[in-house]
mmCIF file of the N, C-alpha and C atoms, coordinates in Angstrom:
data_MODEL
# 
_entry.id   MODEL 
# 
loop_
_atom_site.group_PDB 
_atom_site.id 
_atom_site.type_symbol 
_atom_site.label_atom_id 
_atom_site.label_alt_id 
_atom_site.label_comp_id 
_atom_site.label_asym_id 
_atom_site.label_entity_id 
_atom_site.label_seq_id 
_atom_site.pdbx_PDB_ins_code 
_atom_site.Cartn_x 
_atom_site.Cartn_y 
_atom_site.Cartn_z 
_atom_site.occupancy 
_atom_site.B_iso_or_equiv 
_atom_site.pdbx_formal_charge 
_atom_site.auth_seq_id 
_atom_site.auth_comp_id 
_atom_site.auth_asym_id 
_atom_site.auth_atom_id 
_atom_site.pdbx_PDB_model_num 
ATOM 1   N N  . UNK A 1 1  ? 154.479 -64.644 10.449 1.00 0.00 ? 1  UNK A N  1 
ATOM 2   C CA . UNK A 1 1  ? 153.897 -63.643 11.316 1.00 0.00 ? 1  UNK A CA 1 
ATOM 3   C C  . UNK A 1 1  ? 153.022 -64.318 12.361 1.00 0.00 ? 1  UNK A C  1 
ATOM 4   N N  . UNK A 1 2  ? 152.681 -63.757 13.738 1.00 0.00 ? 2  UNK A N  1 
ATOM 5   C CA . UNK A 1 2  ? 151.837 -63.995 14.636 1.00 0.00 ? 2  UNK A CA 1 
ATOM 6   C C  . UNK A 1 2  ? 150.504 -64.014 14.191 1.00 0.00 ? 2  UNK A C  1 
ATOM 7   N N  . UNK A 1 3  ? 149.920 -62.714 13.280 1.00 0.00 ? 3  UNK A N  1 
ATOM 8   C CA . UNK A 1 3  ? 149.072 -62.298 13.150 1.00 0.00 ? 3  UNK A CA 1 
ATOM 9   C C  . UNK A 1 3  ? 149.051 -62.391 11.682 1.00 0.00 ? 3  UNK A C  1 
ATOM 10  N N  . UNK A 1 4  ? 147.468 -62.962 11.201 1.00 0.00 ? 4  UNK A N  1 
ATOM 11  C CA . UNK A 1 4  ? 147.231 -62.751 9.842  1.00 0.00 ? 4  UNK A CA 1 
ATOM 12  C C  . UNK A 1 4  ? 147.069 -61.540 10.179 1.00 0.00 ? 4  UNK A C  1 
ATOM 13  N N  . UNK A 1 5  ? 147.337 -60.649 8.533  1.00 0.00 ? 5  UNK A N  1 
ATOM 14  C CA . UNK A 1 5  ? 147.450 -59.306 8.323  1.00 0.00 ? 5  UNK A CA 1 
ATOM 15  C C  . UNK A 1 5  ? 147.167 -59.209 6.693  1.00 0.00 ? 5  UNK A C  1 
ATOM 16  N N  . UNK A 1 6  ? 146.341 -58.174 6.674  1.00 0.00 ? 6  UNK A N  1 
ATOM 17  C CA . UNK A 1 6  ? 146.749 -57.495 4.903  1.00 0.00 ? 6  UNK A CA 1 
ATOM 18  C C  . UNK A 1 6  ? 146.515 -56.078 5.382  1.00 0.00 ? 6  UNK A C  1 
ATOM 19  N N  . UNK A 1 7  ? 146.992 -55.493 4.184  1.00 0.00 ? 7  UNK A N  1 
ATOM 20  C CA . UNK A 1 7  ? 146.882 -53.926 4.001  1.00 0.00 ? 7  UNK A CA 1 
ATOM 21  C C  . UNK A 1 7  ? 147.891 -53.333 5.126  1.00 0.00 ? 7  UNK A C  1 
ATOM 22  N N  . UNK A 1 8  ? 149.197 -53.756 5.847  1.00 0.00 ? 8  UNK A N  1 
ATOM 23  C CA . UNK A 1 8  ? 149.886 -53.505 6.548  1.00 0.00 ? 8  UNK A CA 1 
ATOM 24  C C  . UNK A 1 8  ? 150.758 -52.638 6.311  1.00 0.00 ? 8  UNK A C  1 
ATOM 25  N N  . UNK A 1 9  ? 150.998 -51.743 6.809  1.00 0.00 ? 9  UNK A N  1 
ATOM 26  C CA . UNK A 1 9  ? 152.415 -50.803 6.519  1.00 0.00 ? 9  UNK A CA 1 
ATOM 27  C C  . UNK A 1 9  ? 153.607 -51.818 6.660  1.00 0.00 ? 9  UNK A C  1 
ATOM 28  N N  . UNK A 1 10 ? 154.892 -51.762 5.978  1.00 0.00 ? 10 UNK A N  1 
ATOM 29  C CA . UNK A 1 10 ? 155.977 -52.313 6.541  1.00 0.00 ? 10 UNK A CA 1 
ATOM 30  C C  . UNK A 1 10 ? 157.030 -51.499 6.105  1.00 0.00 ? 10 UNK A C  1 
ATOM 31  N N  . UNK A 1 11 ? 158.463 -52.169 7.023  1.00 0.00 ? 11 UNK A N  1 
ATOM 32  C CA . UNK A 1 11 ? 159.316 -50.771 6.681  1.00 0.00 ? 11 UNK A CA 1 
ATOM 33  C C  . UNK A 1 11 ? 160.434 -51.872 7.554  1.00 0.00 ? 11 UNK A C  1 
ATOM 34  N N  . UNK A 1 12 ? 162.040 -51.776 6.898  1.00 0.00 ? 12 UNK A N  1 
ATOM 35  C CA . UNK A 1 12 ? 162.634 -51.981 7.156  1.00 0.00 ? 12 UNK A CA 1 
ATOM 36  C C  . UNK A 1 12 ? 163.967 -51.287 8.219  1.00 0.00 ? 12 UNK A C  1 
ATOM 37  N N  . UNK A 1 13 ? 164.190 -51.486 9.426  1.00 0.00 ? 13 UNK A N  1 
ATOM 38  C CA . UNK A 1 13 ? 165.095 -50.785 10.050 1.00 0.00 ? 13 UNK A CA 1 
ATOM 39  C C  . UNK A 1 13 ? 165.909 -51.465 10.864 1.00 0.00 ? 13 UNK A C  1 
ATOM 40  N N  . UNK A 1 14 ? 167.014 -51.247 10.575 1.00 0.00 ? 14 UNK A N  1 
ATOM 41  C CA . UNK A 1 14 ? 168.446 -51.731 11.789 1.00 0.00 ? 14 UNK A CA 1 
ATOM 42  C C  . UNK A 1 14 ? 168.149 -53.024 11.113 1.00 0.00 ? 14 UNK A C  1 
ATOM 43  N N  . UNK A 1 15 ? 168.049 -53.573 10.153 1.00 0.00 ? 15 UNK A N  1 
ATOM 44  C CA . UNK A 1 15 ? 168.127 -55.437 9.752  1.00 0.00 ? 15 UNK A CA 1 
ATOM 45  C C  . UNK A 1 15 ? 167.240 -55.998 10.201 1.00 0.00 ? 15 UNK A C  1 
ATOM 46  N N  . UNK A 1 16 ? 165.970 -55.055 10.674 1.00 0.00 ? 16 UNK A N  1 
ATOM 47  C CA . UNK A 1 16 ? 164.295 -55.753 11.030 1.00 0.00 ? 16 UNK A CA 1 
ATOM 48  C C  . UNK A 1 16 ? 163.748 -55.268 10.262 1.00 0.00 ? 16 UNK A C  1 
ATOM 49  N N  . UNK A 1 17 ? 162.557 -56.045 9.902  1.00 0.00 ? 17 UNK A N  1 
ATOM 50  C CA . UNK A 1 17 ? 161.350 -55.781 9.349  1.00 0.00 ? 17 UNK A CA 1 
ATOM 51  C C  . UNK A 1 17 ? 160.093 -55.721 10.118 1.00 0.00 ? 17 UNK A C  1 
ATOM 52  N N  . UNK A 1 18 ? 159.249 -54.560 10.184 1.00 0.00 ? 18 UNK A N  1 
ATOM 53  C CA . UNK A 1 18 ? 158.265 -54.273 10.748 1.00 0.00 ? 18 UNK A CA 1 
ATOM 54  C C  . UNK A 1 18 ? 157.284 -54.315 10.018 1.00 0.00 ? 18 UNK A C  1 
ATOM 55  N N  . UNK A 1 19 ? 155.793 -54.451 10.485 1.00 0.00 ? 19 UNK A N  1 
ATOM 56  C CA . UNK A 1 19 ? 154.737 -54.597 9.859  1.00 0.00 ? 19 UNK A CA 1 
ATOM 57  C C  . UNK A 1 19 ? 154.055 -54.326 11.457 1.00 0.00 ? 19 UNK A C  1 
ATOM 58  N N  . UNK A 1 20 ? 153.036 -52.877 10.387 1.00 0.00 ? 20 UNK A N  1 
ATOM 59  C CA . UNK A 1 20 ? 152.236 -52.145 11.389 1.00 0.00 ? 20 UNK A CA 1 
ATOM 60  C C  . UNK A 1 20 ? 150.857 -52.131 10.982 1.00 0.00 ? 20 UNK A C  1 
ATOM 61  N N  . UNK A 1 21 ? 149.794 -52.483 12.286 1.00 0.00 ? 21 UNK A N  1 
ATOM 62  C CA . UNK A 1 21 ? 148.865 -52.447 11.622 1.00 0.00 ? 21 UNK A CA 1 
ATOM 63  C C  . UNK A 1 21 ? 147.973 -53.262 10.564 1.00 0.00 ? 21 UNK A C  1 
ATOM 64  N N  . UNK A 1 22 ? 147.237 -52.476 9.955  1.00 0.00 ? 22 UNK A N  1 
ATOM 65  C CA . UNK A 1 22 ? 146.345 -53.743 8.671  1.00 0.00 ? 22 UNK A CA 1 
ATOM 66  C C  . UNK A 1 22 ? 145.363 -54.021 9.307  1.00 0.00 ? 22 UNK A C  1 
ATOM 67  N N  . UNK A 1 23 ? 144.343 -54.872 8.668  1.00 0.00 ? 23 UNK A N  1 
ATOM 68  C CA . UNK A 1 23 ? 143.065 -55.222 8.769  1.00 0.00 ? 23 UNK A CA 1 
ATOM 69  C C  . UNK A 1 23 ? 143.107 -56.873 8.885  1.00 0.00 ? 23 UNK A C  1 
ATOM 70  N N  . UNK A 1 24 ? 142.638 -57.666 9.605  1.00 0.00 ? 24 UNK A N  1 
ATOM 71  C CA . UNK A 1 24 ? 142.205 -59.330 9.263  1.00 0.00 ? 24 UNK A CA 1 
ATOM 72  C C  . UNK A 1 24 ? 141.107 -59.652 8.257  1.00 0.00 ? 24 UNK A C  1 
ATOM 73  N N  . UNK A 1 25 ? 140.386 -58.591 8.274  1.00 0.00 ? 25 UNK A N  1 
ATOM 74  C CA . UNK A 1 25 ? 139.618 -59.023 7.222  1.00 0.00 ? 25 UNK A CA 1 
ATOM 75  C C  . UNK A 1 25 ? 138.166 -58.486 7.737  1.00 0.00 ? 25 UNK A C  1 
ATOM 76  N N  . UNK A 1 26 ? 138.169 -57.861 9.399  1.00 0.00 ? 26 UNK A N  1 
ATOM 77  C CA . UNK A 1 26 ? 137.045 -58.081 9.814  1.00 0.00 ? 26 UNK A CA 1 
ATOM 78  C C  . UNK A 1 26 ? 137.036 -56.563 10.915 1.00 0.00 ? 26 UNK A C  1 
ATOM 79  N N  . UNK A 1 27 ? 138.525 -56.306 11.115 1.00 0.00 ? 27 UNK A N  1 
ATOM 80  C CA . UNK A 1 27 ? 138.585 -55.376 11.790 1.00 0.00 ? 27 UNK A CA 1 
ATOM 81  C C  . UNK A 1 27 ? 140.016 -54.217 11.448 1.00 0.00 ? 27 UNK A C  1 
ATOM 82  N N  . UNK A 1 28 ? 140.113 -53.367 11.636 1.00 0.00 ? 28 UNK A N  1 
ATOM 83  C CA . UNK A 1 28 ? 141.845 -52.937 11.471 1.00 0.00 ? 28 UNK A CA 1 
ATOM 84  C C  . UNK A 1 28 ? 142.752 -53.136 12.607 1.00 0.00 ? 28 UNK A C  1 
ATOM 85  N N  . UNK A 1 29 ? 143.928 -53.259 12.352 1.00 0.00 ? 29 UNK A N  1 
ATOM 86  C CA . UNK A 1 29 ? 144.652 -54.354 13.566 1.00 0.00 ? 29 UNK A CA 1 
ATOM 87  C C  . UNK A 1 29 ? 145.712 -53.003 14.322 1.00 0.00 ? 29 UNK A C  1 
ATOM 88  N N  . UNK A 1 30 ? 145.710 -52.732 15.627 1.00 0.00 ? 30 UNK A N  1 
ATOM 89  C CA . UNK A 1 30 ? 146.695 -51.730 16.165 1.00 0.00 ? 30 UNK A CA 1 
ATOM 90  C C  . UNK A 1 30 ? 147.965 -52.320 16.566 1.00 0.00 ? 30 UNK A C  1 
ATOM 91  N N  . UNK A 1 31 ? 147.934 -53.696 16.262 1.00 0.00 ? 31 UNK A N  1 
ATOM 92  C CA . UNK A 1 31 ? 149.419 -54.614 16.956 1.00 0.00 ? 31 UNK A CA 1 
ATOM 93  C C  . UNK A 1 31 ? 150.532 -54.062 15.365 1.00 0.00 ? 31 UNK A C  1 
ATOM 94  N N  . UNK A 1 32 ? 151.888 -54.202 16.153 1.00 0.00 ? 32 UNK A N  1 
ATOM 95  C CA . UNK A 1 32 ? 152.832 -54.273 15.621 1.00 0.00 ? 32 UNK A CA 1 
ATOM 96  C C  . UNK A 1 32 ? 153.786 -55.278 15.596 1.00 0.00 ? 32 UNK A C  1 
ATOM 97  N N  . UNK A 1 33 ? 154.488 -56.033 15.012 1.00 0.00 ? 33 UNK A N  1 
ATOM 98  C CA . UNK A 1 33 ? 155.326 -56.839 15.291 1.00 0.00 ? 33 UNK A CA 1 
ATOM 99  C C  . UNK A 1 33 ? 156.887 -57.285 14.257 1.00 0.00 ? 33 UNK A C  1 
ATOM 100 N N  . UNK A 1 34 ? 157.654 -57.645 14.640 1.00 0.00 ? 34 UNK A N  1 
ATOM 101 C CA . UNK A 1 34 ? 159.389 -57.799 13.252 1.00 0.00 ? 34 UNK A CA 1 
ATOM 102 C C  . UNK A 1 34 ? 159.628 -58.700 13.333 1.00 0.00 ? 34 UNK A C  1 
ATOM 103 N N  . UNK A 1 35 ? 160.255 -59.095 12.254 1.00 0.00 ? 35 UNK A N  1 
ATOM 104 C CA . UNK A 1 35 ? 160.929 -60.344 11.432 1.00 0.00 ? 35 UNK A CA 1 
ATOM 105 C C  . UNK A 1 35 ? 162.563 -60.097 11.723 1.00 0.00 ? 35 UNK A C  1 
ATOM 106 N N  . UNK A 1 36 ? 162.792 -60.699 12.211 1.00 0.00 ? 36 UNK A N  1 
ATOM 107 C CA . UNK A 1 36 ? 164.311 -60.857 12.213 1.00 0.00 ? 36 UNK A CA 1 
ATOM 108 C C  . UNK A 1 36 ? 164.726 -62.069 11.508 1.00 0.00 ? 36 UNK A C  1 
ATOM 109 N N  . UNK A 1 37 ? 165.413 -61.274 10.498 1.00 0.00 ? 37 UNK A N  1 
ATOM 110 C CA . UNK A 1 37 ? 166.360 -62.716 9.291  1.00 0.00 ? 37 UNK A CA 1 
ATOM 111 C C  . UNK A 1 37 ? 167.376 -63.083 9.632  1.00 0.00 ? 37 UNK A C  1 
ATOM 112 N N  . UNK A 1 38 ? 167.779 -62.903 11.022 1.00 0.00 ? 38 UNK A N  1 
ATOM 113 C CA . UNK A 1 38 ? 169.444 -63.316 11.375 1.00 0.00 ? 38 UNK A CA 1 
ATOM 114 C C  . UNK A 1 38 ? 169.184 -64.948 12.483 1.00 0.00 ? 38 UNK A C  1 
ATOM 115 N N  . UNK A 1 39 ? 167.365 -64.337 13.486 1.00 0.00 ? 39 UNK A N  1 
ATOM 116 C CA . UNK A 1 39 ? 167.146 -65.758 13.451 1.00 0.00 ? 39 UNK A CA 1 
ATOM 117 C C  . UNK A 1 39 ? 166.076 -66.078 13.541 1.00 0.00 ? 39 UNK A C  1 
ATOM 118 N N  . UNK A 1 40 ? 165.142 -66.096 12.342 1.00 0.00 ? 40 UNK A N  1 
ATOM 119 C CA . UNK A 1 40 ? 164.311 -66.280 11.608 1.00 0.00 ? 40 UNK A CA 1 
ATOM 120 C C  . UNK A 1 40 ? 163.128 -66.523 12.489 1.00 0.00 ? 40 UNK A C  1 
ATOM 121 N N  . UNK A 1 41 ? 162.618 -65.155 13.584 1.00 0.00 ? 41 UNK A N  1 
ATOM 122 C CA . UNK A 1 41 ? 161.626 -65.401 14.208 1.00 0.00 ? 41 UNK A CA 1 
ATOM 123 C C  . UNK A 1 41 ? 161.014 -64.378 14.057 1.00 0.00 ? 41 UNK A C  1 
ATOM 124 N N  . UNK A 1 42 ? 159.663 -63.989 14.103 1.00 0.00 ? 42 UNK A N  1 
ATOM 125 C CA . UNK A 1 42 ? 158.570 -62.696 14.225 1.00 0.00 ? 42 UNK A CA 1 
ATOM 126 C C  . UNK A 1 42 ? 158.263 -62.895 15.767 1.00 0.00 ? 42 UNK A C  1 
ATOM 127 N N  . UNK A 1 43 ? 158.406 -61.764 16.173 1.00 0.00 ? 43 UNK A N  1 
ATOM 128 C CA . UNK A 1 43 ? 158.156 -60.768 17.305 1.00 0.00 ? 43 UNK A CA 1 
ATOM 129 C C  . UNK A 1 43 ? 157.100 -59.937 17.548 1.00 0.00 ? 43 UNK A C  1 
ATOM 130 N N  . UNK A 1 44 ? 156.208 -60.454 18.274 1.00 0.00 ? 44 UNK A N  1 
ATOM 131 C CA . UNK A 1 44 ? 155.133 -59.287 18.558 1.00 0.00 ? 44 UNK A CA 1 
ATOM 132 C C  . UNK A 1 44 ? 154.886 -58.575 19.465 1.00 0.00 ? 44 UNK A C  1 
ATOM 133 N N  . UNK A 1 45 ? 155.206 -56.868 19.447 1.00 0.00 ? 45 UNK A N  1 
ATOM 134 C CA . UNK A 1 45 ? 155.171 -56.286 20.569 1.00 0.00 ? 45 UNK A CA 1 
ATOM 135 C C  . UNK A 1 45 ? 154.152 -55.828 21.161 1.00 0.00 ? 45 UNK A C  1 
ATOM 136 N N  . UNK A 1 46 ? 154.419 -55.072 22.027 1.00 0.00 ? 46 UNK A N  1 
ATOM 137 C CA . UNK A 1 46 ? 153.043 -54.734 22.964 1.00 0.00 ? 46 UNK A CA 1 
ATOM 138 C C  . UNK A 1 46 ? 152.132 -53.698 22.067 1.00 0.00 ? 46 UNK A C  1 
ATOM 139 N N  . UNK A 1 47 ? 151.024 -53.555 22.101 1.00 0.00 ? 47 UNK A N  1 
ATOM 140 C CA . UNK A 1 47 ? 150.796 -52.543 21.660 1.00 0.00 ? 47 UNK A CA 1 
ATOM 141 C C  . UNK A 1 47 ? 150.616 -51.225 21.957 1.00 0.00 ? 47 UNK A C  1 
ATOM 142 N N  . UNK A 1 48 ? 151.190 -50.648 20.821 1.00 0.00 ? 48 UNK A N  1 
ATOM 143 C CA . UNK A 1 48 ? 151.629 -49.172 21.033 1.00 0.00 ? 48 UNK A CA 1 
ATOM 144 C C  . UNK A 1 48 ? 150.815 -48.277 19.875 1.00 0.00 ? 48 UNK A C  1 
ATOM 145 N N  . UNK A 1 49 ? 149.199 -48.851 19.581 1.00 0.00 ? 49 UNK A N  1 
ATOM 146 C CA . UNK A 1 49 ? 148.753 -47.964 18.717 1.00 0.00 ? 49 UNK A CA 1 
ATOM 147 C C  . UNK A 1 49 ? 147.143 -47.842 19.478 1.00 0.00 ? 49 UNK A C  1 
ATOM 148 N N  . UNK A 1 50 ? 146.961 -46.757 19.678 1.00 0.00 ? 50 UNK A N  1 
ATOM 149 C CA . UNK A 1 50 ? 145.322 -46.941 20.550 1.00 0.00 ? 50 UNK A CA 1 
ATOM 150 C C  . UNK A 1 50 ? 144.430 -47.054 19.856 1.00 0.00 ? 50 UNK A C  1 
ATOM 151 N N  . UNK A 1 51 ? 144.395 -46.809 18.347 1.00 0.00 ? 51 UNK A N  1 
ATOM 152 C CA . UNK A 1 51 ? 143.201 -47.333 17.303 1.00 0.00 ? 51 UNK A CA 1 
ATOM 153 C C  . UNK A 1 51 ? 144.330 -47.745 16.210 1.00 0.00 ? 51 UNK A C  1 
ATOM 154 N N  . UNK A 1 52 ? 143.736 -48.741 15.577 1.00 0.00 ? 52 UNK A N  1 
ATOM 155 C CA . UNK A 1 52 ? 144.024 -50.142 14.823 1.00 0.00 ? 52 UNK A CA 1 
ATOM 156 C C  . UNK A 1 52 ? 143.982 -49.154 13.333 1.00 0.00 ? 52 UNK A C  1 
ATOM 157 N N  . UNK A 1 53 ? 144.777 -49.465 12.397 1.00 0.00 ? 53 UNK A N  1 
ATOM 158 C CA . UNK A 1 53 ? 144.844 -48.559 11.244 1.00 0.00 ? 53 UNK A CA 1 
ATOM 159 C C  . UNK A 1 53 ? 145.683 -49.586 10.376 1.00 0.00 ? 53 UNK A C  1 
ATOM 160 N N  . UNK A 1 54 ? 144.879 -49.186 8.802  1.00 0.00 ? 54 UNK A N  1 
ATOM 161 C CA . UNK A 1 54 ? 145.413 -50.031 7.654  1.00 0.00 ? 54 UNK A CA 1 
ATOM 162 C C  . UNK A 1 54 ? 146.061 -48.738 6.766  1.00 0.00 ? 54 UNK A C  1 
ATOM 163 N N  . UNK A 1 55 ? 146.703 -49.102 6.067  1.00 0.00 ? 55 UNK A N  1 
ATOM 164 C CA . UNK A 1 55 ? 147.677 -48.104 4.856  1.00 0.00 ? 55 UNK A CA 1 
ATOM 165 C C  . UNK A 1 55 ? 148.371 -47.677 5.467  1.00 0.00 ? 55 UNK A C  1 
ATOM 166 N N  . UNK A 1 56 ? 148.998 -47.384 6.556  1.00 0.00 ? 56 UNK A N  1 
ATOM 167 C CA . UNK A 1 56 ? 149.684 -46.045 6.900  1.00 0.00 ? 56 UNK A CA 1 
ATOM 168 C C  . UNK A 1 56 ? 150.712 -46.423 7.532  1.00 0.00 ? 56 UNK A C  1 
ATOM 169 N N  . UNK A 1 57 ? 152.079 -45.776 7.667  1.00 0.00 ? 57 UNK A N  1 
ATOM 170 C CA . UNK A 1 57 ? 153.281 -45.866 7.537  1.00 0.00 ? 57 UNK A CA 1 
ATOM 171 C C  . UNK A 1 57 ? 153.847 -44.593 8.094  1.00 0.00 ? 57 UNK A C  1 
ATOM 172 N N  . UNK A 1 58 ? 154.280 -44.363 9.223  1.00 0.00 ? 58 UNK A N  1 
ATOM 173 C CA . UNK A 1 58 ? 154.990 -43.260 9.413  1.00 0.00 ? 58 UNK A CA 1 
ATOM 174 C C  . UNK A 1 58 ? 157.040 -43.564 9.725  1.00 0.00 ? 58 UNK A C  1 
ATOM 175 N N  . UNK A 1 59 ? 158.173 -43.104 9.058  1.00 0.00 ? 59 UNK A N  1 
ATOM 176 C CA . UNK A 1 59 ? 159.145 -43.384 9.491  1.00 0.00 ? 59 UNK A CA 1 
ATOM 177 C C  . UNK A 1 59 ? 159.939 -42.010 10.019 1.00 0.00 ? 59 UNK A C  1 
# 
């Protein structure tokens, strides 16, 4: 991952893995970013959450 993360939502779709969100330890994180296993890189996108949130998971 780009970003240390815990407490992250994740969720698998279309043969990516996402991980939303989570805390560093110091703050809760609004970045999102996927794992692609076909060629083994994490992706971090823009962000698309206006406050930073741990546990939560919407699909």
């Amino acid at each position: 991952m780009n970003m240390c993360r815990r407490n992250a939502g994740v969720c698998a779709v279309n043969n990516l893995l996402y991980v939303i969100g989570g805390d560093d330890g110091s703050c809760n994180l609004a970045s999102v970013e996927f794992y692609n296993p076909n060629t083994d890189k994490w992706t971090l996108l823009p962000t698309c959450m206006s406050t930073g949130r741990s546990y939560h998971l919407y699909s």
